[in-house]
N, C-alpha and C positions, 0 to 999 in steps of 0.2 A: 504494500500500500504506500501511496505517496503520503507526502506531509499534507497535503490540502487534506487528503482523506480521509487522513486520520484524527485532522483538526475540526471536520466534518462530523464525523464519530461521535470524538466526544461534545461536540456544540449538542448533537440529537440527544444526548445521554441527560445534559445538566439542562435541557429544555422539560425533558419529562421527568426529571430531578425536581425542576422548582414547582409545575405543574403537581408532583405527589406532594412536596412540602404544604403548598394551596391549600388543596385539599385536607390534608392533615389539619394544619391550622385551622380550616371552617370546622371539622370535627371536634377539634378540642374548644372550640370557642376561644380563639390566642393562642392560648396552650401557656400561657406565662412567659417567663425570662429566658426558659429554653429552648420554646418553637421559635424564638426571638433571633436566636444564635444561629440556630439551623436555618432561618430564612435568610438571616444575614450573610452565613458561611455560601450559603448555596448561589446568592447575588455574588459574594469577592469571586467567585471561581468563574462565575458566566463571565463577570468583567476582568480576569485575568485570561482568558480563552479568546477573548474579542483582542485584548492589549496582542497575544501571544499570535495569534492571527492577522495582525494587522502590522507585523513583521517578519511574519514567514516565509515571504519572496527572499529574503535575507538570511534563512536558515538552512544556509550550507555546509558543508563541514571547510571547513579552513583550510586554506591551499597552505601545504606544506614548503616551507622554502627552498628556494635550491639548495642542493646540496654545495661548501666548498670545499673543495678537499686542500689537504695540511699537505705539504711535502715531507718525505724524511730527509731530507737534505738538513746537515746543521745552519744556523743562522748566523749571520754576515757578524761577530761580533765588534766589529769598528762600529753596529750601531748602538751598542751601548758605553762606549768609551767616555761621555761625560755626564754619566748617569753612578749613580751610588746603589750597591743592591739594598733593594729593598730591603728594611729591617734589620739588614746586617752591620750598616755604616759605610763610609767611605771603605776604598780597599787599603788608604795606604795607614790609615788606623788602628787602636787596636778597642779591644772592649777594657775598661775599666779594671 
């Protein structure tokens, strides 16, 4: 299944998701602070499905980068000649 399709799916899923909640709620008359949560929970998902839908032209998997390959050839060391190594100090120093 493509991604439309699947985002298709579940749009059908949380339409007769909130449509059972409805319902429920006119059965219990409110239903209190709970049926409150559950209508609420059941509303952030519809609106996180539309948010998630409404960038899915965009949900690709990520192009990988080229690869660069390293040589094993040693490196030019003239380019570190007025560089101190790191952490070690200068070379013509010594430690304490």
């Amino acid at each position: 299944m493509s991604v439309h399709d699947e985002l298709t799916s579940v749009q059908r899923c949380l339409d007769d998701l909130v449509r059972s909640v409805k319902r429920l709620e006119q059965r219990l008359d409110g239903g209190g602070l709970e049926m409150r949560r559950v209508r609420t929970d059941a509303d952030h998902l519809r609106e996180s499905v539309a948010l998630l839908r409404a960038v899915a032209p965009g949900l690709t998997s990520p192009k990988r980068p080229d690869l660069v390959s390293i040589p094993d050839t040693p490196y030019d060391t003239t380019l570190w000649t007025d560089s101190d190594d790191e952490g070690l100090g200068a070379r013509d120093r010594h430690a304490p």
